[in-house]
N, C-alpha and C positions, 0 to 999 in steps of 0.2 A: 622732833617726833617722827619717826616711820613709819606710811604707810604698810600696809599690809596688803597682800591681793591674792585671794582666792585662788589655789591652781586648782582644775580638777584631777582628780588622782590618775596617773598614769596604770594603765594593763598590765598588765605581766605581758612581756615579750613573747611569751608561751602562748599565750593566748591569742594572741594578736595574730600571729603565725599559723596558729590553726585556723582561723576564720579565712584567714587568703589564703591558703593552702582549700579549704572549702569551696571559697569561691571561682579560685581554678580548675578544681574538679569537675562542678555544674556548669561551668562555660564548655568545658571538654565536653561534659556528658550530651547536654543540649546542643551544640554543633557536630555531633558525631550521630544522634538521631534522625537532626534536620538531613545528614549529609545523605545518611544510608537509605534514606526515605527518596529524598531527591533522585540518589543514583539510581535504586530501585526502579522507580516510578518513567526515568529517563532508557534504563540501559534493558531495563523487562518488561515492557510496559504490558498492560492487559489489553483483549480484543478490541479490535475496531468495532463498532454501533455499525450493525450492519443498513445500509438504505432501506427504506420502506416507502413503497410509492404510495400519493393516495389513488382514491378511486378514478380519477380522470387519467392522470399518469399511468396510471396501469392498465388501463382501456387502449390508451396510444400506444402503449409498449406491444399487448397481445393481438391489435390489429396490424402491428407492420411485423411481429412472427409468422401471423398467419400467411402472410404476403410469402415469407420464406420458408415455410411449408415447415416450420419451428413450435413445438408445443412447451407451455410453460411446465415445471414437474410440481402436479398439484398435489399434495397428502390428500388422499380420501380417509373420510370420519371413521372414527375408533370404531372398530369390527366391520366393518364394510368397507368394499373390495371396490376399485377403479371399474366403471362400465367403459370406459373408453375401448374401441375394435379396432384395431387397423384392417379397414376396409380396403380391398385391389383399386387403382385408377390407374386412367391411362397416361402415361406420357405423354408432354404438352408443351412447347417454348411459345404456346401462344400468348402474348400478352403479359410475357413473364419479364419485371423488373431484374435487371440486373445492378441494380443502385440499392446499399442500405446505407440509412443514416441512424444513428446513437445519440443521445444525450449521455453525459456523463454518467445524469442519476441512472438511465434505464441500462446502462453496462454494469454499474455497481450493485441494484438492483437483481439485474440476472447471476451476476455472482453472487449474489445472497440467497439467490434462490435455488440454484439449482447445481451448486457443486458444495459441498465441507471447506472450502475458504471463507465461506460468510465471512467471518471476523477475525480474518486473515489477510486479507486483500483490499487494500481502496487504489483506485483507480483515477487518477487526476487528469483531464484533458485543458492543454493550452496550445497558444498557436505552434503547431509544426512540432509539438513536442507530448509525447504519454508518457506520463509517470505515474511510476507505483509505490506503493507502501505495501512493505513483506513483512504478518510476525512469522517465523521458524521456530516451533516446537523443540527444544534441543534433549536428543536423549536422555533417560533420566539417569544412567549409568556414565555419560560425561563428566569428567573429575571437575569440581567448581560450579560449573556451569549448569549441572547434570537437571533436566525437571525445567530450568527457564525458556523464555523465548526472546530470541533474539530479535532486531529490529534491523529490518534492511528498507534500503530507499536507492531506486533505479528509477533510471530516466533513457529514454529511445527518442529520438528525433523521428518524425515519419511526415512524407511528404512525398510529391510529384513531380519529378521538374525533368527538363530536355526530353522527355517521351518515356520515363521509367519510373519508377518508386524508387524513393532513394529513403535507407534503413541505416542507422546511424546512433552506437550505444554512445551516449553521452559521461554514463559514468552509473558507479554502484557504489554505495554505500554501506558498512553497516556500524551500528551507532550514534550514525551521522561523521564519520570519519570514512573520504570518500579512497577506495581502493586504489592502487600504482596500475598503472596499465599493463606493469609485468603479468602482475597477478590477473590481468584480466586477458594475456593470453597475445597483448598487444591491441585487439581489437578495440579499445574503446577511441571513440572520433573517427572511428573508419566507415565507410561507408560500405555494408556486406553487400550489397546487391552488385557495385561496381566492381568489388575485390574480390567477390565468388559465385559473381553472374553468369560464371561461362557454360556453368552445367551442374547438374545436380538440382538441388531444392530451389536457392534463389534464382537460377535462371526460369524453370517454369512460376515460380512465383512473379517475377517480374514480368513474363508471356504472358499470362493470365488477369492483370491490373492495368485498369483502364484510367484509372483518375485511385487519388488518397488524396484527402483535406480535412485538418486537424485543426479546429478552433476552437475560441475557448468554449468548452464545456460540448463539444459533438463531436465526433468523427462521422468522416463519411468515405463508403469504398463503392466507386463501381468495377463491375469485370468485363472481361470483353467478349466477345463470343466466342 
């Protein structure tokens, strides 16, 4: 006597082909959303969160402006006008600091406050080196591109050694794909103040610098008389 045994009915071939033929579709459509989302979000990204100091931070900030004869740019209230005067005074090196020092936040800070990069600019301080983060607005009439913002990322070496500031582009960015030094004109890892100290901008720049000290999270510059 022979057993018997249950097969289950086999698909249509037709069928079957359609369902993975489906299911390749949604694996395409769902890793081409994830991707354009990612690239998106990586290659355009939206503004920087501008810093906001609190109330002690911003006390510190506007008493060492005051030091440098630097006002913050404050909005005065809806329909009403700035009382602020500029009063005459006399010139005076008496007791006049030639040292300012920065925190990271109160540079970031001032750029939020008081220029249209707010959310354009952050500013990183580590030792002997400032770097920044650039969005670029890109025309809206650029082919592809036209309406995005580009994402750049620069770094400057800054420091003071043998009796000078020594100034020194480390490298620029954009994408996160760091630029050939062709394209940077040659200059990056050169040191401007030694290679175009002899006259022009960086020589009185470097005349005028008494000390630069970059750590993390301050810079500090004094000048000389």
């Amino acid at each position: 006597m022979t057993d018997t045994v249950d097969k289950a009915p086999e698909q249509p071939k037709g069928r079957s082909l359609f369902k993975t033929l489906c299911l390749i579709l949604a694996v395409i459509a769902v890793t081409s959303i994830v991707t354009v989302r990612l690239t998106t979000a990586y290659l355009f990204p939206k503004t920087f969160e501008p810093i906001v100091l609190n109330q002690k931070e911003q006390q510190v900030l506007e008493g060492k402006l005051k030091v440098l004869k630097f006002e913050l740019n404050t909005k005065p209230a809806a329909g009403k006008k700035s009382a602020a005067v500029l009063e005459p005074q006399r010139y005076s090196e008496v007791g006049a600091s030639r040292e300012a020092s920065f925190s990271e936040r109160e540079i970031n800070a001032l750029i939020a406050n008081n220029t249209d990069l707010a959310s354009k600019v952050a500013i990183d301080l580590s030792q002997d080196l400032v770097s920044a983060r650039v969005l670029v607005p890109l025309d809206p009439d650029m082919p592809m591109f036209g309406g995005k913002t580009l994402r750049m990322n620069a770094g400057l070496e800054l420091r003071y050694k043998g009796g000078r500031p020594v100034v020194i582009i480390k490298g620029i960015s954009l994408w996160g794909v760091p630029l050939p030094n062709s394209w940077l004109g040659g200059i990056k890892n050169v040191d401007l103040v030694h290679e175009f100290g002899d006259e022009g901008f960086w020589k009185a720049f470097s005349a005028g610098v008494d000390n630069i000290v970059v750590g993390e999270g301050r810079l500090t510059i004094k000048l000389k008389e």
